[in-house]
mmCIF file of the C-alpha atoms, coordinates in Angstrom:
data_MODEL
# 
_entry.id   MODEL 
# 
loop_
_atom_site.group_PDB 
_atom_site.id 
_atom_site.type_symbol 
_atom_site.label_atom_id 
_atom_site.label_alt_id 
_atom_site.label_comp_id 
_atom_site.label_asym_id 
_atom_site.label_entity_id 
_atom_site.label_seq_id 
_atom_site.pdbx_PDB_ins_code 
_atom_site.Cartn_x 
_atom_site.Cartn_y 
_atom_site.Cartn_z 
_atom_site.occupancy 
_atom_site.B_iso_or_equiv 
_atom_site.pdbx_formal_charge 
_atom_site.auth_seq_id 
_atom_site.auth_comp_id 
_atom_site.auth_asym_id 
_atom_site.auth_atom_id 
_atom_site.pdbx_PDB_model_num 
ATOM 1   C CA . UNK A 1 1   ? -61.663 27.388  155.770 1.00 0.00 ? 1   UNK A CA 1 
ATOM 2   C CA . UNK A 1 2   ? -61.377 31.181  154.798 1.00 0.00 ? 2   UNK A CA 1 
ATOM 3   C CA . UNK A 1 3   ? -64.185 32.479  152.942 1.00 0.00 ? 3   UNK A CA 1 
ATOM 4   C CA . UNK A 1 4   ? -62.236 34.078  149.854 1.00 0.00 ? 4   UNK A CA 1 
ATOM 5   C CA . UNK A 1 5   ? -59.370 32.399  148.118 1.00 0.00 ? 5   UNK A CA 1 
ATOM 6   C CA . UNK A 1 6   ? -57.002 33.899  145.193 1.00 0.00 ? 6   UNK A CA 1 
ATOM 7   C CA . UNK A 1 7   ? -59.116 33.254  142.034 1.00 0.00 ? 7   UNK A CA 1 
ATOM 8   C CA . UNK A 1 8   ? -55.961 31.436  140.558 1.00 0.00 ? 8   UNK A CA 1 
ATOM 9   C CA . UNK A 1 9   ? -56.741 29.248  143.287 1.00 0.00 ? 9   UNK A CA 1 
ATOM 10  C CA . UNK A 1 10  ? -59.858 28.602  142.563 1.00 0.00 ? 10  UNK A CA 1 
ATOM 11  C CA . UNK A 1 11  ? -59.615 27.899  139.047 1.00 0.00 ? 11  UNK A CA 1 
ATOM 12  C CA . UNK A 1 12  ? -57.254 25.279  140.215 1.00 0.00 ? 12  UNK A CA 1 
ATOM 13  C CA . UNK A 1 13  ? -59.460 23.421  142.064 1.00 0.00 ? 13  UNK A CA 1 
ATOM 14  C CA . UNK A 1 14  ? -62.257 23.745  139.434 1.00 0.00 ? 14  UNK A CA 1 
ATOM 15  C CA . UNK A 1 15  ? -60.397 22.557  136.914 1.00 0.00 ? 15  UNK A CA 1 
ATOM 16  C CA . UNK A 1 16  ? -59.502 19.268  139.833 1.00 0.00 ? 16  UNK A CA 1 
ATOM 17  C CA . UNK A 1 17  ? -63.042 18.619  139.762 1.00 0.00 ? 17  UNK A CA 1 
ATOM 18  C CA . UNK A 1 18  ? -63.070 18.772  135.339 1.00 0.00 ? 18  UNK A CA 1 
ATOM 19  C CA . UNK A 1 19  ? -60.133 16.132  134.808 1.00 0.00 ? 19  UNK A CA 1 
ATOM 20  C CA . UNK A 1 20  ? -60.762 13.856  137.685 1.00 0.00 ? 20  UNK A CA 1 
ATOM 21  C CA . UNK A 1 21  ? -64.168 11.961  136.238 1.00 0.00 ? 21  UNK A CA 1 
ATOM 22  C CA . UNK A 1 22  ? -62.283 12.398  132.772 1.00 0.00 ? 22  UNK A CA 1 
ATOM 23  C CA . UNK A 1 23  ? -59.310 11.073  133.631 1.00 0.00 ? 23  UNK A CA 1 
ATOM 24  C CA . UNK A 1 24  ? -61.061 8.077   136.043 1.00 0.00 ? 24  UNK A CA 1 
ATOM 25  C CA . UNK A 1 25  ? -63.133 7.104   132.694 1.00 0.00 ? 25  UNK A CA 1 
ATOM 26  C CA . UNK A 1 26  ? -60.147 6.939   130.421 1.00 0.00 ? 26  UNK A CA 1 
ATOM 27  C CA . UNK A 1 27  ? -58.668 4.556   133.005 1.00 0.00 ? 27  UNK A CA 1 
ATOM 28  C CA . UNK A 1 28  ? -61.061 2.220   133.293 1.00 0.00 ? 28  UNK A CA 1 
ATOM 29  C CA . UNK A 1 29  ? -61.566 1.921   129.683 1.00 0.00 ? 29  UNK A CA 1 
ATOM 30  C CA . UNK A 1 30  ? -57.787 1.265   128.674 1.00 0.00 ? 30  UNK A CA 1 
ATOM 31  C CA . UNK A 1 31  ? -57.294 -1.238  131.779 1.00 0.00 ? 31  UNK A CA 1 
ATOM 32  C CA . UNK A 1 32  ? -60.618 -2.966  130.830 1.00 0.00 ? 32  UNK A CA 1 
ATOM 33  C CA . UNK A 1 33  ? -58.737 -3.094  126.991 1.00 0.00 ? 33  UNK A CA 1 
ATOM 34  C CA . UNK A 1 34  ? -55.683 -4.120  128.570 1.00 0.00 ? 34  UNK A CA 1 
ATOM 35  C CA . UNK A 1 35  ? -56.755 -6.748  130.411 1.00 0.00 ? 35  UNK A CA 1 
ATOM 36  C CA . UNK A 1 36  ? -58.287 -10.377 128.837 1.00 0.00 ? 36  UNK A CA 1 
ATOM 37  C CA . UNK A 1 37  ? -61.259 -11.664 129.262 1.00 0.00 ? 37  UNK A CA 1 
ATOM 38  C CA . UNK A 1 38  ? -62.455 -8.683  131.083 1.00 0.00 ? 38  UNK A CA 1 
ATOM 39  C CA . UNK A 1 39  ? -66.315 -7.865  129.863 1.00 0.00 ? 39  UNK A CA 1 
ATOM 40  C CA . UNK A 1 40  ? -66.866 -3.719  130.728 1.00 0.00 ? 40  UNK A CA 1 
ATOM 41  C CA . UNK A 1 41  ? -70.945 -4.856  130.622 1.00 0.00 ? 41  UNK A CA 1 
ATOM 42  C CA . UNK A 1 42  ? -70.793 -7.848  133.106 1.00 0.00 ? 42  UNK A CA 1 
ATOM 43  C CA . UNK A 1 43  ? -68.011 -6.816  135.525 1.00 0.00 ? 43  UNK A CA 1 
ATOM 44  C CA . UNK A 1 44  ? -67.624 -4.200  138.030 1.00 0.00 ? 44  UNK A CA 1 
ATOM 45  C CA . UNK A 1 45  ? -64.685 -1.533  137.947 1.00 0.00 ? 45  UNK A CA 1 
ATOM 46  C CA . UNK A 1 46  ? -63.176 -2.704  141.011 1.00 0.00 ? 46  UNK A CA 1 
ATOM 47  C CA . UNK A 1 47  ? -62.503 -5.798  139.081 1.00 0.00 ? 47  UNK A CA 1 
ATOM 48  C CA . UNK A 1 48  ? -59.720 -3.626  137.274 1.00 0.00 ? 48  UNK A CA 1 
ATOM 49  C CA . UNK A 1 49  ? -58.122 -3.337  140.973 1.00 0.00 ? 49  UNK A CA 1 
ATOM 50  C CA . UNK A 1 50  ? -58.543 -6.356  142.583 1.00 0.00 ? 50  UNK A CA 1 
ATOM 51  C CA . UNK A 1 51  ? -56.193 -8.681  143.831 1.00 0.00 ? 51  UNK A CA 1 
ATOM 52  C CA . UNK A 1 52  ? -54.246 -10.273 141.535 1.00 0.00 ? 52  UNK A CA 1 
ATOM 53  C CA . UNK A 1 53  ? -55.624 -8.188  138.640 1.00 0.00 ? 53  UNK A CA 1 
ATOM 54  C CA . UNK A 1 54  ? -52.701 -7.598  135.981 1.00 0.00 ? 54  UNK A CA 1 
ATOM 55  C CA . UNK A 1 55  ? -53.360 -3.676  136.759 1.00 0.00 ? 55  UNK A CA 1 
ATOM 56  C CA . UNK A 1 56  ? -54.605 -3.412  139.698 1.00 0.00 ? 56  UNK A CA 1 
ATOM 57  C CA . UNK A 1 57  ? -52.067 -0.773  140.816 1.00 0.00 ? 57  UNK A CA 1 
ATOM 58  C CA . UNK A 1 58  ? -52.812 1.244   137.864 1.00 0.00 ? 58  UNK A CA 1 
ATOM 59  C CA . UNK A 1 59  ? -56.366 0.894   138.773 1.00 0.00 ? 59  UNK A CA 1 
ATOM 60  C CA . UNK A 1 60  ? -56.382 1.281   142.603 1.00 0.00 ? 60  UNK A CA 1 
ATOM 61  C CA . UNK A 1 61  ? -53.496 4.590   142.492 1.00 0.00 ? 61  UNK A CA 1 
ATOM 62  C CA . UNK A 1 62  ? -54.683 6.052   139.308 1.00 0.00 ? 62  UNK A CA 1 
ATOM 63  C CA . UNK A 1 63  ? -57.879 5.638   138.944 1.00 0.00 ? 63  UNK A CA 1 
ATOM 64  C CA . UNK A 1 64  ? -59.318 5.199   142.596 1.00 0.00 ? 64  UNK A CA 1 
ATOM 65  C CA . UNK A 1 65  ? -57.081 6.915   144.660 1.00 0.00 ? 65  UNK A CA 1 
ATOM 66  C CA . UNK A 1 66  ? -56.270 10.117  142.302 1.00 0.00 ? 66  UNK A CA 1 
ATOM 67  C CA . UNK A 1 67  ? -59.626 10.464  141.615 1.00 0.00 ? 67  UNK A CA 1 
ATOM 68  C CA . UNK A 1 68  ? -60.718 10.841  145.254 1.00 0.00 ? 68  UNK A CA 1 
ATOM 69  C CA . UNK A 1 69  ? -57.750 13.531  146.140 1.00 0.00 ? 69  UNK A CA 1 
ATOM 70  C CA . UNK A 1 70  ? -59.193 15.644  142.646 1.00 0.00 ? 70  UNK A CA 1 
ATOM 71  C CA . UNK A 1 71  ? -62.643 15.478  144.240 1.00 0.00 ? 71  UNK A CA 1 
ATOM 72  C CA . UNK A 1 72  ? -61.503 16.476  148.003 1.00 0.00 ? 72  UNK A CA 1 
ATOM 73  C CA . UNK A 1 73  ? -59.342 19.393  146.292 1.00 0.00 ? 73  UNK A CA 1 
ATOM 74  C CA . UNK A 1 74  ? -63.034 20.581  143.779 1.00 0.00 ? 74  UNK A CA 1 
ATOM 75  C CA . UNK A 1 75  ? -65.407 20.101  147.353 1.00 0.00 ? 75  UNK A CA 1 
ATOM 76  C CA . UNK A 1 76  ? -62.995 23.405  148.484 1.00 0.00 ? 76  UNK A CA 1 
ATOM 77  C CA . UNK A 1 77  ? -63.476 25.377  145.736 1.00 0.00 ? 77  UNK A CA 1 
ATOM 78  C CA . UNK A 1 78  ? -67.238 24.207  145.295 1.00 0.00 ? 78  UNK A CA 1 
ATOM 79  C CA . UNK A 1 79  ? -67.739 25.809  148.776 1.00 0.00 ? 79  UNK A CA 1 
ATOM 80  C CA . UNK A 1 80  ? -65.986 28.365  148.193 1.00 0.00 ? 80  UNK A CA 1 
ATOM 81  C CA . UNK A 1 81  ? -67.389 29.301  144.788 1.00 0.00 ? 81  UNK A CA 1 
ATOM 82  C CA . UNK A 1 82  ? -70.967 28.633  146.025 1.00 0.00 ? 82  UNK A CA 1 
ATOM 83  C CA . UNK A 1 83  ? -72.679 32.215  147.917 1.00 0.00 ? 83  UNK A CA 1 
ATOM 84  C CA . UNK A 1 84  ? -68.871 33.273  148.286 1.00 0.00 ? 84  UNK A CA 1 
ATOM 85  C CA . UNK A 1 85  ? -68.429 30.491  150.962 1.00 0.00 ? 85  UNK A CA 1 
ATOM 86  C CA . UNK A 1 86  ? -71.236 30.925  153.185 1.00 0.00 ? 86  UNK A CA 1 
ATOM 87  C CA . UNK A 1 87  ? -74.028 28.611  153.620 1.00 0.00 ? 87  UNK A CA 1 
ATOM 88  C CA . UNK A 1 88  ? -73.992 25.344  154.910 1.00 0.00 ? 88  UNK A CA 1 
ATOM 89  C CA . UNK A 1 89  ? -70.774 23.066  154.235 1.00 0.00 ? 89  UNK A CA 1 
ATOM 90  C CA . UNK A 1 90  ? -72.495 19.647  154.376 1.00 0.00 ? 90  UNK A CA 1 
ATOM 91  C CA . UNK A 1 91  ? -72.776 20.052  150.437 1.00 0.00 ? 91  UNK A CA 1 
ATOM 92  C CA . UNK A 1 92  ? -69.580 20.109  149.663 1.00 0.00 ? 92  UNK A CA 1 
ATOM 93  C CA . UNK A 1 93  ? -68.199 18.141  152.642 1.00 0.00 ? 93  UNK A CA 1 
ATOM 94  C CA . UNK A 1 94  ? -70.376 15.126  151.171 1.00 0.00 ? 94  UNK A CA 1 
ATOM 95  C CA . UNK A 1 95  ? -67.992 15.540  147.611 1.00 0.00 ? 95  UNK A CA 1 
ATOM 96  C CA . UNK A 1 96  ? -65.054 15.603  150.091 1.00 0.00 ? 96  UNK A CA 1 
ATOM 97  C CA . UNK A 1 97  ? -66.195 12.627  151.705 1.00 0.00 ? 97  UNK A CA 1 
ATOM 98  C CA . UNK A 1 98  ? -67.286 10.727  148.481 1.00 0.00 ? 98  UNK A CA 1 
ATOM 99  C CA . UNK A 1 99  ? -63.462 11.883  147.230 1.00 0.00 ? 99  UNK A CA 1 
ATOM 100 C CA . UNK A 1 100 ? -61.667 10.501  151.087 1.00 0.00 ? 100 UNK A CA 1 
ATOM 101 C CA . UNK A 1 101 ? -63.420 7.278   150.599 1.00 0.00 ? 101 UNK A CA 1 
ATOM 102 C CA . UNK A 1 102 ? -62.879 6.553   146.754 1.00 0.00 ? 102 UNK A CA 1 
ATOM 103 C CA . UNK A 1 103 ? -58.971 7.248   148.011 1.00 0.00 ? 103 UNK A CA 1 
ATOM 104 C CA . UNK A 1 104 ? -59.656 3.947   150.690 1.00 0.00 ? 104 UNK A CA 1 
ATOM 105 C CA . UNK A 1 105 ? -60.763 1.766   147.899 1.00 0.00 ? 105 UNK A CA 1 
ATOM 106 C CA . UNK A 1 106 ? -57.773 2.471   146.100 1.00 0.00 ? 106 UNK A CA 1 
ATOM 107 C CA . UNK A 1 107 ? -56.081 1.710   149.600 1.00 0.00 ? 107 UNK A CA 1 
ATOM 108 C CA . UNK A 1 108 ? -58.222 -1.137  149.932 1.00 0.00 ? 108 UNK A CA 1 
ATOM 109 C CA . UNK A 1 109 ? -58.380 -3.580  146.756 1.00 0.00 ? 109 UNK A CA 1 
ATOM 110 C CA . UNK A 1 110 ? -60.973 -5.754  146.320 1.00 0.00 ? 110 UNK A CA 1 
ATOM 111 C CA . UNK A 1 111 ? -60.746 -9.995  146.432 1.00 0.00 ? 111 UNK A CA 1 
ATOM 112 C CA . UNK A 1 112 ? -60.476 -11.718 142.739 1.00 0.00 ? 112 UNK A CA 1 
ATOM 113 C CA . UNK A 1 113 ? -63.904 -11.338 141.365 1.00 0.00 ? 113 UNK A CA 1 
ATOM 114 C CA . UNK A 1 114 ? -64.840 -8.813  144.155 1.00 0.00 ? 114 UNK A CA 1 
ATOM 115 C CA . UNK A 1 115 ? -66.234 -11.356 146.193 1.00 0.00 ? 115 UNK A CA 1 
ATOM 116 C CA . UNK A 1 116 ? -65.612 -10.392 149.804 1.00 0.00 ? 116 UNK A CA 1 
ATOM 117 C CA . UNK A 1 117 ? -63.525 -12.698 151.345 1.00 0.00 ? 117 UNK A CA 1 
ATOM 118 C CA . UNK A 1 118 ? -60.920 -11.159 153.215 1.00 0.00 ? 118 UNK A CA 1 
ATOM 119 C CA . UNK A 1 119 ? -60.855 -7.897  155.628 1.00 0.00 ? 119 UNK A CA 1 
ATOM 120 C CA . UNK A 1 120 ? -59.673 -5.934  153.020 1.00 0.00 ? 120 UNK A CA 1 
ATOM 121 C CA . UNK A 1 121 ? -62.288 -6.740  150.530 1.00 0.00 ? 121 UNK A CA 1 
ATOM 122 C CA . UNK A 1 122 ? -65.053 -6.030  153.480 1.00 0.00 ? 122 UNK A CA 1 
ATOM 123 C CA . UNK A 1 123 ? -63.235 -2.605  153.841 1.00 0.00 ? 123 UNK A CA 1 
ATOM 124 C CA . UNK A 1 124 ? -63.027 -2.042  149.974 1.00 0.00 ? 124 UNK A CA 1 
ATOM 125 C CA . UNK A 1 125 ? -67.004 -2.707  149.514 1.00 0.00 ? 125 UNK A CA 1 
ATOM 126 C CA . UNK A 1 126 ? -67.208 -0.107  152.862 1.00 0.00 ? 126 UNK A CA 1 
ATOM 127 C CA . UNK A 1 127 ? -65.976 2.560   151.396 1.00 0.00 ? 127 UNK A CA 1 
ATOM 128 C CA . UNK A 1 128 ? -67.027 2.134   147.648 1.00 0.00 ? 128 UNK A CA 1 
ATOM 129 C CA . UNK A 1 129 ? -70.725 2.437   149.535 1.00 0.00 ? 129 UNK A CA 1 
ATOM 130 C CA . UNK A 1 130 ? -69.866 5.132   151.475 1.00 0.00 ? 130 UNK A CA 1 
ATOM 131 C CA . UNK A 1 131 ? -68.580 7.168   148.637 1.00 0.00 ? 131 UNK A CA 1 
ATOM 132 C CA . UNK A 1 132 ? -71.720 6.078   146.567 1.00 0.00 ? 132 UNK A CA 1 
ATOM 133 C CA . UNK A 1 133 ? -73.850 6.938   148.820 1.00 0.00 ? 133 UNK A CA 1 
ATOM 134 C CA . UNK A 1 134 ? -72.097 10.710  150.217 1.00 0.00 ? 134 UNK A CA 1 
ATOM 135 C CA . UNK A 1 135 ? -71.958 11.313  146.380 1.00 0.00 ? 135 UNK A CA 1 
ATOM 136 C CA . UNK A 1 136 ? -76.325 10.662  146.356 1.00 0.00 ? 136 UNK A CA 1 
ATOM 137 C CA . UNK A 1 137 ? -76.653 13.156  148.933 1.00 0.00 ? 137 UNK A CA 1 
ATOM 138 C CA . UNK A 1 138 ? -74.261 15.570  147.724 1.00 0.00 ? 138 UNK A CA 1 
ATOM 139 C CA . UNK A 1 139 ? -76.672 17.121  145.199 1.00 0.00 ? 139 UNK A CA 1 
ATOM 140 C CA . UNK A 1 140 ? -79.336 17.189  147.866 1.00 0.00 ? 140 UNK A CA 1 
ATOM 141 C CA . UNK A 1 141 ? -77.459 19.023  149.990 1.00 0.00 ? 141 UNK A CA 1 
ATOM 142 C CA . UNK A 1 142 ? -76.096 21.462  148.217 1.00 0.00 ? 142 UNK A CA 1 
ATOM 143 C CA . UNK A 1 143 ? -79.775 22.565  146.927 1.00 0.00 ? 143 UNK A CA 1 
ATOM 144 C CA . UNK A 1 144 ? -80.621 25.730  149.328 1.00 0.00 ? 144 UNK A CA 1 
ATOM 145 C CA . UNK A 1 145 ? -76.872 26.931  148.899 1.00 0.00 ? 145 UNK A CA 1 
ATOM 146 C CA . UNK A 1 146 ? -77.823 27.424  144.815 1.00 0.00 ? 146 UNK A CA 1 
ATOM 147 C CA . UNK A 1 147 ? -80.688 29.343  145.849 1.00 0.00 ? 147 UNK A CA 1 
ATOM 148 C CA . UNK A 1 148 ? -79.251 31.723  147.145 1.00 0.00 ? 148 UNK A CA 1 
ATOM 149 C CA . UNK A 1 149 ? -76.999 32.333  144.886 1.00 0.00 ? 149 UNK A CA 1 
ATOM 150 C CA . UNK A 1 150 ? -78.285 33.845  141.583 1.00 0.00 ? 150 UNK A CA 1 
ATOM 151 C CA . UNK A 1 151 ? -75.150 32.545  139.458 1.00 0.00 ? 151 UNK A CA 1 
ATOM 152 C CA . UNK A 1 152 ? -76.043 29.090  140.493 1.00 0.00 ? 152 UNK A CA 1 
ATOM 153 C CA . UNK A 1 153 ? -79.855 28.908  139.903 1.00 0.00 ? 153 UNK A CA 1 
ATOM 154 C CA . UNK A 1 154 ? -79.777 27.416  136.535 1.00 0.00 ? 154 UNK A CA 1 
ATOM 155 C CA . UNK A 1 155 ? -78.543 23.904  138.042 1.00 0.00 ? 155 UNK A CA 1 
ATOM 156 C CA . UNK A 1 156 ? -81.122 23.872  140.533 1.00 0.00 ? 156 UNK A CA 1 
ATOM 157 C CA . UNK A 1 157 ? -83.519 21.187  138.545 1.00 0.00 ? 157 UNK A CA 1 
ATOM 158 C CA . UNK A 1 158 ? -80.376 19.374  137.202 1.00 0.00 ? 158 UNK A CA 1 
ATOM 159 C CA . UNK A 1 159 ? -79.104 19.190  140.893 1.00 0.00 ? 159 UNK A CA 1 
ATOM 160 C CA . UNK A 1 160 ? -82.211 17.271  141.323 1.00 0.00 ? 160 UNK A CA 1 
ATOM 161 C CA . UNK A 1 161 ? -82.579 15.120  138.586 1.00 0.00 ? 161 UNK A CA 1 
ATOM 162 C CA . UNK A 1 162 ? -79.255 14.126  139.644 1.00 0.00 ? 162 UNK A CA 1 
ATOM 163 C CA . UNK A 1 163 ? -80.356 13.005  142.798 1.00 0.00 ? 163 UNK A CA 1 
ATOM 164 C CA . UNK A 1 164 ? -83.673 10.860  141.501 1.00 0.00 ? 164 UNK A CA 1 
ATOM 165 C CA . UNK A 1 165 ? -81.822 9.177   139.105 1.00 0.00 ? 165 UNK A CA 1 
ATOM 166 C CA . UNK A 1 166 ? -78.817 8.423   140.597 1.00 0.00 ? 166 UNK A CA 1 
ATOM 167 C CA . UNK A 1 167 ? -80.825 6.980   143.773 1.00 0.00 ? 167 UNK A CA 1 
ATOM 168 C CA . UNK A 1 168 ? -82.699 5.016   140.978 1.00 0.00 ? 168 UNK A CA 1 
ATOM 169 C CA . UNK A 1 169 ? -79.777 3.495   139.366 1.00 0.00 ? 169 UNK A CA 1 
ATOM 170 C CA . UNK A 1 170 ? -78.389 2.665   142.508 1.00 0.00 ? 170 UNK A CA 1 
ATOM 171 C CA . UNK A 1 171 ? -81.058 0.465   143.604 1.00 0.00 ? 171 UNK A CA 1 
ATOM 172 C CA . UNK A 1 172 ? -81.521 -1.356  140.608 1.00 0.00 ? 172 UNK A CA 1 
ATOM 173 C CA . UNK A 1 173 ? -77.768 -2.179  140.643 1.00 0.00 ? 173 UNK A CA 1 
ATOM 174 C CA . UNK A 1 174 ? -77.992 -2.759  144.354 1.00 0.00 ? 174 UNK A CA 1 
ATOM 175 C CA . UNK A 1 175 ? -80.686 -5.315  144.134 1.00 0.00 ? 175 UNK A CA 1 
ATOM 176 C CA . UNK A 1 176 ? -79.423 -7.216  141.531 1.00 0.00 ? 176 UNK A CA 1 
ATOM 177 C CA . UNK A 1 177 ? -82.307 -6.557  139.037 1.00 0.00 ? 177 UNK A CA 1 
ATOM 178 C CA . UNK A 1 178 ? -79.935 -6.799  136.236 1.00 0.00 ? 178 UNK A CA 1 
ATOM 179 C CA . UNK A 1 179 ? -77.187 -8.580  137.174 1.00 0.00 ? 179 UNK A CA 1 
ATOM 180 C CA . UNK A 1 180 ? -75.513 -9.577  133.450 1.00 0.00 ? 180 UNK A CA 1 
ATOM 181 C CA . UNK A 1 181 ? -75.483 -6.425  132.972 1.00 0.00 ? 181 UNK A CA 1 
ATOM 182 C CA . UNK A 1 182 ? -74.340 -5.189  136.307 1.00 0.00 ? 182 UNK A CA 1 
ATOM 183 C CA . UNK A 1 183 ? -70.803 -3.969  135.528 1.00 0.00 ? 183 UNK A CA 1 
ATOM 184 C CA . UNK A 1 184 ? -73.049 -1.372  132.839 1.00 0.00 ? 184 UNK A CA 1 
ATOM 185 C CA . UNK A 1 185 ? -75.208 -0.611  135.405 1.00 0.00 ? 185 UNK A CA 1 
ATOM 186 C CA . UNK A 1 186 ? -72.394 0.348   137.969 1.00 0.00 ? 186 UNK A CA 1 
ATOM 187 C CA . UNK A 1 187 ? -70.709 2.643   135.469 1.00 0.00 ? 187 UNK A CA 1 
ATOM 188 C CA . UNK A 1 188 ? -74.407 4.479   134.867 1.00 0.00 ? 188 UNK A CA 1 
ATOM 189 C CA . UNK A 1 189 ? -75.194 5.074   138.122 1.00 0.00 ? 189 UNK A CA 1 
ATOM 190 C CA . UNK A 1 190 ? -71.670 6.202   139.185 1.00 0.00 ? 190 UNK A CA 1 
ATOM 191 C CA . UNK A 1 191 ? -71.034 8.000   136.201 1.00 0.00 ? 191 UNK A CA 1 
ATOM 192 C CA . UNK A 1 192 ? -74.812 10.156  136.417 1.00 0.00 ? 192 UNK A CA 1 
ATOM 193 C CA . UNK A 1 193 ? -72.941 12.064  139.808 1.00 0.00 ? 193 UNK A CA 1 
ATOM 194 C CA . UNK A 1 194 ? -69.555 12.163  138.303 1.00 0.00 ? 194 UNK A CA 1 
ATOM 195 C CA . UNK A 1 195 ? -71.046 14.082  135.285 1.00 0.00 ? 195 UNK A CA 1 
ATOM 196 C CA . UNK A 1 196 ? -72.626 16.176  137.635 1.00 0.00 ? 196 UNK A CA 1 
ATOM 197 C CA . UNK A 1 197 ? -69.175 16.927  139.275 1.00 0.00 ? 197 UNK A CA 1 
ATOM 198 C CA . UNK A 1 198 ? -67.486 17.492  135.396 1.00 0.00 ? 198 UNK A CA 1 
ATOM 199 C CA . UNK A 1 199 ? -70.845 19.984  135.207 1.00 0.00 ? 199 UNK A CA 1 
ATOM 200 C CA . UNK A 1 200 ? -70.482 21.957  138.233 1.00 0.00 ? 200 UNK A CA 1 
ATOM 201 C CA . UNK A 1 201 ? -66.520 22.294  138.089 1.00 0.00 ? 201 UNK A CA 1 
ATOM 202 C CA . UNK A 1 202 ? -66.911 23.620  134.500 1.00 0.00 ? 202 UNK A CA 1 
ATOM 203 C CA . UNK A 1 203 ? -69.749 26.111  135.955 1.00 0.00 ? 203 UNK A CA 1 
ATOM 204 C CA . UNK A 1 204 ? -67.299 27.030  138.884 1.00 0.00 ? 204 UNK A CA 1 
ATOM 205 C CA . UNK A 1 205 ? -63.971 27.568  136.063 1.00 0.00 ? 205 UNK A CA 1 
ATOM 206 C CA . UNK A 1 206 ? -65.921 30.016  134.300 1.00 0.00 ? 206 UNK A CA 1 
ATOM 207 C CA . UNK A 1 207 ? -67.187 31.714  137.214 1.00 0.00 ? 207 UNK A CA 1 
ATOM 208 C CA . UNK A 1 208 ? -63.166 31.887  138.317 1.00 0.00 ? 208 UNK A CA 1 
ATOM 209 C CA . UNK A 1 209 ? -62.013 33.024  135.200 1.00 0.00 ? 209 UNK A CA 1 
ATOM 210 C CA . UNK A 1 210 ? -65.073 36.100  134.551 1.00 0.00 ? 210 UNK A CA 1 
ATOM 211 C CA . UNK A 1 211 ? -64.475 37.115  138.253 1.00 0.00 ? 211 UNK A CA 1 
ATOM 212 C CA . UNK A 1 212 ? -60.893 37.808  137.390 1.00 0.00 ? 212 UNK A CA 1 
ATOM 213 C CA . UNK A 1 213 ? -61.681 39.298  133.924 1.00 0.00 ? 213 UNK A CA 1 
# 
């Protein structure tokens, strides 16, 4: 990747990384209205998408797979906005990642009740844990590049905090601790990251726009 970009260019992808997790939420709210019976507190969101679901092409296009391409276009400008693209990449090649595989599970619906079943349910659980767990590390990883860059410094501890509670929610929801309210406890623990991607797009828009100024 080149290591300077047209600022128009990167506000563009900032502002990918602001209406994606905005956009994904208003989604799965209206389907979850939409559809009957469905409980937003017991069920998970791939529920919305699964086979057989009334909207489960709304759910798997515009809310899965839309959401991943916004988050592979925002990891390119997050690098780029980050120490004016140098550092290490694996930062924002985890959001990239985490963005690739939310497109598969979109690709990849779930069985009715997201009970794995057939191939592609096994391969829709695959990649929801793959972009769970790239979106975990993501934070991590992108710690020493903020650092080293003064403009960035302030999220260092939120970076963190990120990470701890994120990893926390996960493994409550993982191991079942909860489970009536495991469709809640899904949309915590993936929503703690995705607020931390509406954060650091909104910190990388106004970085785009006073760089131009």
């Amino acid at each position: 990747m080149s290591e300077s970009q047209p600022d128009s260019t990167q506000r563009l992808l900032a502002i990918c990384g602001i209406i994606g997790p905005i956009f994904y939420t208003i989604v799965v709210i209206t389907l979850g209205l939409l559809q009957p019976g469905y409980n937003h507190v017991t069920q998970s969101m791939s529920e919305l998408g699964a086979v057989g679901a009334p909207n489960a092409i709304t759910m798997n296009i515009v809310g899965f797979f839309l959401l991943g391409l916004l988050m592979i276009a925002f990891a390119f400008g997050l690098h780029h906005g980050i120490s004016g693209g140098k550092g290490s990449k694996i930062g924002p090649a985890l959001v990239a990642v985490s963005g690739a595989a939310l497109v598969m599970t979109g690709i990849f619906p779930c069985d009715p009740g997201c009970v794995d079943v057939s191939m592609v349910g096994i391969m829709h659980s695959i990649f929801a844990m793959i972009a769970a767990l790239a979106m975990i590390l993501a934070p991590l990883s992108i710690f020493q590049r903020l650092k080293k860059d003064s403009r960035w410094q302030g999220y260092l501890v939120y970076s963190l905090v990120t990470v701890v509670v994120t990893l926390a929610l996960s493994a409550v929801y993982g191991f079942n601790v909860f489970e009536p309210w495991k469709g809640a406890l899904q949309r915590v623990s993936m929503g703690v990251p995705l607020l931390w991607v509406e954060v650091m797009a909104i910190r990388l828009l106004r970085l785009s726009i006073r760089s131009s100024a």
